[in-house]
Structures are given as C-alpha cells and as structure tokens.
C-alpha positions, 0 to 999 in steps of 0.5 A, a space after each residue: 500500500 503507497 503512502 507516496 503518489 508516484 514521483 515523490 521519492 521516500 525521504 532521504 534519511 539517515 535513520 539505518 543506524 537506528 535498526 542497527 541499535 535496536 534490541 527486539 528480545 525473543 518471542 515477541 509479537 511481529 506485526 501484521 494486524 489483527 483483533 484480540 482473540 481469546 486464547 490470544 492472551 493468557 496468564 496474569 497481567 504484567 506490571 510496568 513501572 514508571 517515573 514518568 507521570 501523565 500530564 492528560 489523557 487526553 491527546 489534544 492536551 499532552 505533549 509529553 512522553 508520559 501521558 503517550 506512553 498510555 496514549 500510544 495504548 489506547 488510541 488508534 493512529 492512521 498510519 504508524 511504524 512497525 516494531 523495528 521500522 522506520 517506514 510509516 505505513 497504515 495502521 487504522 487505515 487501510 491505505 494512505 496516500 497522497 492523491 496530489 502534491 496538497 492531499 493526502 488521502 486515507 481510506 478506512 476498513 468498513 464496520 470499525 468499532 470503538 472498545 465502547 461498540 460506538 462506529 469508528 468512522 472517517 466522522 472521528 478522524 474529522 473531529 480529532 484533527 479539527 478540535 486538535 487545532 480549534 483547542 490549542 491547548 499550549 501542552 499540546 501538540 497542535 503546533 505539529 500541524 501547521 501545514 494542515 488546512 482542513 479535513 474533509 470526510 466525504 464518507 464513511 471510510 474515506 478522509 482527505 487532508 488538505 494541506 497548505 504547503 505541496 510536497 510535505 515530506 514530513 506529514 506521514 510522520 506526523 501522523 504517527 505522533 501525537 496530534 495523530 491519535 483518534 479519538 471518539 466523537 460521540 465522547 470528546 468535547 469539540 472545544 475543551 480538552 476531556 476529563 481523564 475520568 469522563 474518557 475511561 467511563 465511556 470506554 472511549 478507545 480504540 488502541 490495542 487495549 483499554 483501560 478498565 481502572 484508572 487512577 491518575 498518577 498511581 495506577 493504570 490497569 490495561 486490558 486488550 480490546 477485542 474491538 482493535 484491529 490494526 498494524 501490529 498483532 493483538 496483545 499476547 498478555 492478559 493485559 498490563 498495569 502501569 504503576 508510578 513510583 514517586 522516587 526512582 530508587 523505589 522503582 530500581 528496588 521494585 524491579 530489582 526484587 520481582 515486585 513488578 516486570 519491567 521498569 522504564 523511565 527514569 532510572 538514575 545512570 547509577 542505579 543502571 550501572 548497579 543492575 547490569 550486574 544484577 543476574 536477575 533482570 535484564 538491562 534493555 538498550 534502545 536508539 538513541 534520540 532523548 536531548 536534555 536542554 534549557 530553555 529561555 523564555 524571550 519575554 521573562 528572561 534577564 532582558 527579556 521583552 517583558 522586563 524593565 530592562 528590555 534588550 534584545 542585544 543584552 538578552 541575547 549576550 546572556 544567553 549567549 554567555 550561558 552557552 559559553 560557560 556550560 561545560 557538557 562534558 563535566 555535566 555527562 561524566 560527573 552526573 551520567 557516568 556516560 550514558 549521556 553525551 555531550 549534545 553541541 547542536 539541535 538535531 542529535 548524533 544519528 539523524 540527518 543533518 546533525 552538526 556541531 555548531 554549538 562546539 564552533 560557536 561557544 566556549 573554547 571552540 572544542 567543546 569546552 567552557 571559556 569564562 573570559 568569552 563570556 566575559 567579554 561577549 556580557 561586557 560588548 552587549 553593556 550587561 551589568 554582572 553578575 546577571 541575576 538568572 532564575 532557573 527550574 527545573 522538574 525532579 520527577 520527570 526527567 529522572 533522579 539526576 536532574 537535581 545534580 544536573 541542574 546544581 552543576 550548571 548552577 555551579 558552573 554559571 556562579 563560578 565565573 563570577 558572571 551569574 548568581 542562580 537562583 535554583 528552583 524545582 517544581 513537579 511535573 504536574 505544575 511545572 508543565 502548567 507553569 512553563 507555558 504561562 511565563 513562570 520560569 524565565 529559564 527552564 529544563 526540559 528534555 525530548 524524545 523525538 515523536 517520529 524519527 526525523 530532524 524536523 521532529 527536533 526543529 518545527 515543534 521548537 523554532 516556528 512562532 508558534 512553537 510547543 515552548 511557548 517561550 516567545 521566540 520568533 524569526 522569520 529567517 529561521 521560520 522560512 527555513 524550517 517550512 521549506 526542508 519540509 518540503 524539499 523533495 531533494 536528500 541533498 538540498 534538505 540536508 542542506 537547509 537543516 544544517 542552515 537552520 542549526 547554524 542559525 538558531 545556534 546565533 539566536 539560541 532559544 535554547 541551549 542543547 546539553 545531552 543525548 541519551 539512549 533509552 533504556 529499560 529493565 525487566 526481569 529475567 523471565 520477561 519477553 517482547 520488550 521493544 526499544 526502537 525507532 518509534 521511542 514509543 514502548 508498546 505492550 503488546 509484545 510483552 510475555 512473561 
C-alpha cells in the first residue's frame, strides 16, 4: 500500500543506524494486524513501572512522553511504524496516500468499532484533527500541524487532508505522533480538552487495549480490546498495569526484587550501572534520540521583552554567555557516568543533518567552557554582572539526576563570577502548567523525538508558534524550517537543516546539553520488550 503518489521519492534519511541499535528480545509479537482473540492472551497481567507521570489523557492536551506512553495504548493512529521500522505505513487505515502534491488521502476498513461498540468512522478522524487545532491547548501538540488546512470526510471510510504547503515530506510522520491519535466523537468535547475520568467511563478507545481502572498518577490497569484491529498483532498478555513510583530508587528496588516486570523511565545512570550486574533482570538498550536542554523564555528572561530592562542585544549576550560557560562534558561524566553525551547542536548524533555548531560557536571552540568569552561577549552587549538568572527545573520527570544536573550548571554559571542562580524545582504536574504561562524565565526540559526525523527536533521548537511557548520568533529561521519540509531533494534538505542549526545556534532559544539512549529493565523471565525507532514502548509484545 503507497503512502507516496508516484514521483515523490521516500525521504532521504539517515535513520539505518537506528535498526542497527535496536534490541527486539525473543518471542515477541511481529506485526501484521489483527483483533484480540481469546486464547490470544493468557496468564496474569504484567506490571510496568514508571517515573514518568501523565500530564492528560487526553491527546489534544499532552505533549509529553508520559501521558503517550498510555496514549500510544489506547488510541488508534492512521498510519504508524512497525516494531523495528522506520517506514510509516497504515495502521487504522487501510491505505494512505497522497492523491496530489496538497492531499493526502486515507481510506478506512468498513464496520470499525470503538472498545465502547460506538462506529469508528472517517466522522472521528474529522473531529480529532479539527478540535486538535480549534483547542490549542499550549501542552499540546497542535503546533505539529501547521501545514494542515482542513479535513474533509466525504464518507464513511474515506478522509482527505488538505494541506497548505505541496510536497510535505514530513506529514506521514506526523501522523504517527501525537496530534495523530483518534479519538471518539460521540465522547470528546469539540472545544475543551476531556476529563481523564469522563474518557475511561465511556470506554472511549480504540488502541490495542483499554483501560478498565484508572487512577491518575498511581495506577493504570490495561486490558486488550477485542474491538482493535490494526498494524501490529493483538496483545499476547492478559493485559498490563502501569504503576508510578514517586522516587526512582523505589522503582530500581521494585524491579530489582520481582515486585513488578519491567521498569522504564527514569532510572538514575547509577542505579543502571548497579543492575547490569544484577543476574536477575535484564538491562534493555534502545536508539538513541532523548536531548536534555534549557530553555529561555524571550519575554521573562534577564532582558527579556517583558522586563524593565528590555534588550534584545543584552538578552541575547546572556544567553549567549550561558552557552559559553556550560561545560557538557563535566555535566555527562560527573552526573551520567556516560550514558549521556555531550549534545553541541539541535538535531542529535544519528539523524540527518546533525552538526556541531554549538562546539564552533561557544566556549573554547572544542567543546569546552571559556569564562573570559563570556566575559567579554556580557561586557560588548553593556550587561551589568553578575546577571541575576532564575532557573527550574522538574525532579520527577526527567529522572533522579536532574537535581545534580541542574546544581552543576548552577555551579558552573556562579563560578565565573558572571551569574548568581537562583535554583528552583517544581513537579511535573505544575511545572508543565507553569512553563507555558511565563513562570520560569529559564527552564529544563528534555525530548524524545515523536517520529524519527530532524524536523521532529526543529518545527515543534523554532516556528512562532512553537510547543515552548517561550516567545521566540524569526522569520529567517521560520522560512527555513517550512521549506526542508518540503524539499523533495536528500541533498538540498540536508542542506537547509544544517542552515537552520547554524542559525538558531546565533539566536539560541535554547541551549542543547545531552543525548541519551533509552533504556529499560525487566526481569529475567520477561519477553517482547521493544526499544526502537518509534521511542514509543508498546505492550503488546510483552510475555512473561
């Protein structure tokens, strides 16, 4: 089945080096398709532990791993990726293609139901996508779809994307991601982001399974849906439940001690290292594609636009002077003992494009940091020192580590003379409210890629209405972005992602620290544990 019309060459990627690293246990489910059956499930359901919270069920109002990693679960996509395959295919969809260079055409199988008995039909895929655009929700994922016009649904099985821009090389892709997730009509409100609660009642799903109980942020209990039909086989298992641990060290012992079957997200770099020894689990190793950065907001930061003092040319010498004094290095040994790298760019080692533009522009020219640069780069600008500089960070979300991540940069700033910090963390739930309501003038985050792409680590960051929020805006860098992903020629579109890199490397939005691989680790007697490509971890393969 095409996804392309003829003439449209598949993107030229780099993405051969992700299949390579990719780790697929023995006695996994492949793909194909399928609906549940009753003998394709036996046993006691497995239990899954994680640190990663969910910010809402709800796909029109979460952009964060956390909440997709229930998502992915119950909510059927279009088109999506095969466990160990970077090829975007059809999923929910029969086939999909584009008709012409601004349509891309879906057709559905006929007689799809939700888990709930409620019609699937080309009416929800409508609603999703039109209330995605009309909510807007700031932690959501709309801004993904800034090629998208409209939607139409001329019947029942057929949907046709009208697109603003031709030949979008990156549209497919999209569709396996966040924004790309169908939900219920007859359930969703068209205008306001849904109820976790409201969402389970109705049973409102149509993934491989769905959730039967659900408690926010303790536990999910997951059973298949007999109603799924889809790319990948039905689940293997009686079904999963999703247990949340407040501290990574409770999840290490849990994991370590039987307790539950599989831990994923987030371990500290320590507690990893000491269960590689541990002859009673197993430590899973996946592609790599999480960043670690810090953001700056443009209106609340030391001479932002919202400030008494604003300047732009002051602003950016302190950002600037920031990207000069972090040393990534120290932050990847001191902190990760190396399952981090260091990160000298926006578009991370393996996907095409990358550079290392940061390591040319910043510190020492080699990577290292250079007090005396940032030094004259403050005093050129006319910034008074030391700039005053709030800095948060969330100690549950990215992992036990990001508390001695954060007092390193704190440390390295202050060192210089140039900076007094005023360190600050805040829990997820909060901080992902926070962040996009101009609280924190600089602020951690991290990323897992939602398709694997470059475009994936530029459009979401660096268009005026971005998924940071943070007030950036430049046209230059804007007309780069929306041309590479429409440039039908590898050569050229590497070309214009190197651009964008250099230039939002002079503007800094925002300052790159470290790459990291996924990692996962499960008792020793657990099968189908699939790390890949799609940074999605899906249950069904799961056995034990």
């Amino acid at each position: 089945m095409s996804l392309h019309s003829s003439g449209r060459g598949r993107l030229g990627l780099a993405l051969g080096a992700f299949g390579a690293t990719a780790l697929l246990l023995a006695g996994c489910a492949g793909g194909g398709g399928g609906t549940a059956t009753d003998d394709a499930a036996s046993g006691d359901p497995l239990i899954v532990g994680t640190t990663d919270k969910v910010t809402t069920l709800d796909p029109a109002g979460s952009y964060d791993n956390g909440s997709l990693a229930v998502q992915t679960q119950v909510f059927p996509y279009l088109v999506n990726t095969n466990y160990n395959e970077t090829e975007v295919v059809p999923d929910l969809a029969e086939t999909a293609e584009f008709t012409s260079p601004t349509e891309y055409t879906v057709t559905l199988p006929e007689g799809l139901k939700w888990a709930n008995g409620n019609d699937l039909t080309s009416a929800d895929v409508k609603f999703s996508f039109d209330r995605n655009l009309a909510i807007a929700d700031p932690n959501g994922a709309s801004s993904l779809l800034y090629n998208l016009d409209s939607v139409e649904a001329p019947d029942d099985t057929t949907v046709v994307f009208k697109l603003k821009a031709e030949n979008d090389q990156v549209f497919p892709f999209i569709l396996t991601s966040f924004p790309g997730a169908i939900v219920d009509d007859e359930v969703f409100s068209a205008d306001a982001i849904t109820p976790d609660q409201d969402i389970v009642d109705a049973n409102a799903f149509g993934g491989p399974y769905a959730i039967t109980s659900y408690d926010f942020n303790k536990t999910v209990e997951f059973t298949p849906n007999e109603n799924y039909q889809g790319l990948l086989d039905a689940p293997v298992n009686s079904g999963v439940i999703l247990s949340y641990f407040a501290e990574s060290s409770n999840l290490k012992l849990a994991v370590q001690e039987g307790d539950i079957d599989v831990a994923y997200r987030s371990l500290s770099s320590t507690d990893v290292a000491d269960l590689s020894t541990n002859d009673d689990v197993q430590v899973i190793d996946g592609p790599g594609g999480e960043i670690r950065y810090i953001v700056f907001n443009f209106d609340t930061q030391p001479y932002g636009a919202t400030t008494a003092e604003a300047d732009p040319a002051k602003a950016l010498a302190v950002r600037q002077a920031v990207a000069d004094l972090v040393d990534r290095d120290a932050i990847s040994e001191q902190v990760y003992k190396g399952t981090y790298t260091p990160l000298y760019s926006f578009v991370p080692d393996g996907f095409n494009g990358a550079t290392q533009v940061l390591k040319e522009l910043y510190g020492d020219g080699n990577g290292g940091p250079d007090a005396d640069k940032a030094k004259a780069t403050l005093e050129a600008a006319g910034v008074t020192t030391p700039v005053a500089l709030s800095l948060q960070y969330s100690p549950d979300h990215y992992g036990p580590s990001s508390g001695d991540e954060y007092a390193l940069v704190k440390s390295q700033l202050e060192e210089s003379g140039l900076f007094t910090v005023d360190l600050k963390s805040t829990e997820w739930v909060q901080y992902s409210k926070d962040r996009t309501a101009d609280v924190y003038p600089a602020y951690q985050l991290g990323w897992f890629p939602d398709y694997s792409d470059a475009d994936n680590y530029l459009t979401p960051f660096f268009l005026t209405d971005n998924f940071l929020g943070n007030h950036f805006s430049d046209q230059q860098t804007e007309d780069l972005i929306l041309q590479q992903a429409v440039e039908t020629d590898p050569a050229a579109r590497t070309q214009e992602i190197e651009d964008i890199q250099a230039r939002v490397g002079e503007l800094l939005s925002t300052v790159p620290l470290l790459q990291g691989a996924q990692v996962a680790v499960a008792g020793t007697g657990v099968d189908g544990v699939i790390l890949d490509a799609s940074f999605k971890f899906r249950f069904a393969p799961l056995t034990k």
